[in-house]
N, C-alpha and C positions, 0 to 999 in steps of 0.2 A: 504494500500500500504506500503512497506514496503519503510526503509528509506535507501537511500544511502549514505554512507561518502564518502568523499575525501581527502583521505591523502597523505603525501611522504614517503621521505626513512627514515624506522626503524631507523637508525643510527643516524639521523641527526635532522629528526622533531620533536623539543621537542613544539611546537604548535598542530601537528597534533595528539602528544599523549594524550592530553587532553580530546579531546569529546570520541576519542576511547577507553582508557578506562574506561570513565567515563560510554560511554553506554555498556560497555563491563560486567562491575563489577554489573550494575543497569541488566542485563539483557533487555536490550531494544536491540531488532533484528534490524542488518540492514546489506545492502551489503557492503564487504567493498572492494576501488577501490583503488588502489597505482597510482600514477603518480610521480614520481621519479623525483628529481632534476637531470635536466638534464647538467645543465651549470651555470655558477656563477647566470644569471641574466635567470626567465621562466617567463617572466612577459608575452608575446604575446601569448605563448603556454598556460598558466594557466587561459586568459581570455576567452579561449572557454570555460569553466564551471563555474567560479570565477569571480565575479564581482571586485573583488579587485586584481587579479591577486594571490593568495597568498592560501593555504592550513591553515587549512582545511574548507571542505565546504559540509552542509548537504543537500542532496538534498529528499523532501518531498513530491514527485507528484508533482504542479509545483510551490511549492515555493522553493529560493534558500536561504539556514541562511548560513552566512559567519560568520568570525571569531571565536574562541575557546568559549570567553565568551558569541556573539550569539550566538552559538550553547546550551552552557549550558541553558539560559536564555529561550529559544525554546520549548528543553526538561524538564523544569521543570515546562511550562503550561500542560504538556499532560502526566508527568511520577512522581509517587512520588518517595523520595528517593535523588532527585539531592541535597536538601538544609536538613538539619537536620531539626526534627519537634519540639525542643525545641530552645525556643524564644531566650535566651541568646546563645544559642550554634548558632544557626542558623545567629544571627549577626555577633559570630566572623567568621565563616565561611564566608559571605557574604563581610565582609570586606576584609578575608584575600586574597580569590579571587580574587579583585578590585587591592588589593597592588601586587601581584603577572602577573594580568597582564596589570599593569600600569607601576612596579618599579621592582628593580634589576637590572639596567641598566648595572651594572658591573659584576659582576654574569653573566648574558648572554654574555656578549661581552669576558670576560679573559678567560670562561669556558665554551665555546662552547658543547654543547651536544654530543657525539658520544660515543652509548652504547658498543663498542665492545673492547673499547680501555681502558688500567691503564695510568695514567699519573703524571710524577712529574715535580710538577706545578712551574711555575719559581718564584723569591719573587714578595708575595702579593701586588699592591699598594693599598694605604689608602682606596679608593673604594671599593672596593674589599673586604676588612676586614671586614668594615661597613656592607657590604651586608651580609656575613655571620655570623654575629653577630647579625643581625637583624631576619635573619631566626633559628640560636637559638632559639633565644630568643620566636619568636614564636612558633615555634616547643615547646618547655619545656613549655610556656603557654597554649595551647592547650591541650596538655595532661595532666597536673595539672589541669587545671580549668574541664573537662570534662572527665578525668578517664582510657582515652584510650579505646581500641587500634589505633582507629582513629583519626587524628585530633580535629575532634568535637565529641568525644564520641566514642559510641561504634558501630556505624555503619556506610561504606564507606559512601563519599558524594563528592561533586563538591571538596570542599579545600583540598581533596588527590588527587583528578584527576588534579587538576592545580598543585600541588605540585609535581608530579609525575617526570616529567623532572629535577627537583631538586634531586630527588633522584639518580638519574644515576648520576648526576655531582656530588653529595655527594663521592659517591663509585669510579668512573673517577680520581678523584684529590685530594682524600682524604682529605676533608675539616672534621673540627671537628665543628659538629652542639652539642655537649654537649650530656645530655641526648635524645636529639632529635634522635639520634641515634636509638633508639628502633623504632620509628617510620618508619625508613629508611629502617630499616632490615625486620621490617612486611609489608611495601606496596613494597619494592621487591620480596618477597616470592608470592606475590600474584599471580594466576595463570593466571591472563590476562599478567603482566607484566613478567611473565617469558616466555607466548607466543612471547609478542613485542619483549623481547630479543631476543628469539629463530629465530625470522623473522629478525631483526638485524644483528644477527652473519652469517644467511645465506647466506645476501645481499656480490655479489661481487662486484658490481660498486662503483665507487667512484667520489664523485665530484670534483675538484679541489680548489676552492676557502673553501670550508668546511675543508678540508686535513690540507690548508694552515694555516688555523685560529686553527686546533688543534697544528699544529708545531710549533706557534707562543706562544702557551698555556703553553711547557712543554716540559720535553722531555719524548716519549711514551717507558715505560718499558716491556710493554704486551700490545701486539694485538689477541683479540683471533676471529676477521673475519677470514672468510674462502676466498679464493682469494690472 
């Protein structure tokens, strides 16, 4: 049977981009479903499929994996590929996963995700800086310790697919991640994520509450949505 995802809108889910490209890049088929943020709060609407109200969510004949990281964790009983096959690559991966979606808390909240937009971002506070000095700092570890082009080496794995939404905020707000930069510019080029863009920039709807939190971000120099 094949598997279904459930994601939202291109522009906005930097959650939902996670399993999707991560099954995207791994080639592992599945149907993919949008349910679209409809309103600041979809918590009633998203519990007819989502035990947690919340995207993404895979659905497997009748089991339902909720969250980004179950999902990863799902797909890497039944697909190889998700985790790298070397033991030390494989832990920083496995770690940096965990930090990624545990931590950033300022990162997600100052720089809200929305791929279609340039943004100049208001001054950084101290959080903020931290966060992105901390993904430097990873970003340039990863790639030193393991050779590139990928995080853990030389072939995609879950710590690009959770990193992935960071890269849009990279390019969004012009953060300087250091050399980590090469990294940013090869999992953009990538042809899943120039898909999700492409389905991004098409999107006309807008949410209000997501809008907000980018005007609150910056002021937006380029919008290249359509609508």
């Amino acid at each position: 049977m094949t598997y279904t995802l459930i994601t939202a809108n291109r522009n906005y889910s930097s959650w939902s981009l996670r399993p999707w490209l991560l099954m995207k890049a791994l080639g592992v088929a599945f149907a993919d479903r949008i349910e679209p943020f409809a309103k600041p709060v979809n918590y009633e609407e998203f519990r007819a499929f989502s035990p947690t109200g919340q995207v993404p969510v895979l659905i497997d004949g009748e089991a339902t994996v909720w969250d980004s990281l179950g999902i990863a964790l799902y797909l890497a009983d039944r697909h190889g590929g998700v985790w790298p096959e070397a033991g030390a690559a494989r832990a920083f991966a496995q770690s940096a996963v965990c930090e990624m979606h545990g931590g950033f808390a300022a990162l997600r909240n100052d720089c809200t995700m929305n791929v279609g937009v340039r943004v100049r971002p208001v001054p950084m506070r101290a959080e903020l800086v931290r966060d992105v000095a901390r993904v430097r700092a990873l970003f340039e570890e990863g790639l030193d310790r393991f050779g590139g082009p990928w995080l853990a080496g030389p072939a995609f794995s879950a710590i690009d697919a959770f990193f992935a939404p960071v890269a849009f905020r990279i390019r969004t707000y012009g953060l300087d991640v250091g050399r980590g930069q090469a990294w940013v510019d090869h999992i953009l080029a990538h042809p899943a994520m120039l898909d999700w863009e492409r389905q991004a920039l098409a999107e006309t709807w807008r949410e209000e509450s997501h809008e907000a939190e980018l005007a609150q971000a910056g002021m937006i120099v380029a919008d290249y949505r359509q609508g």
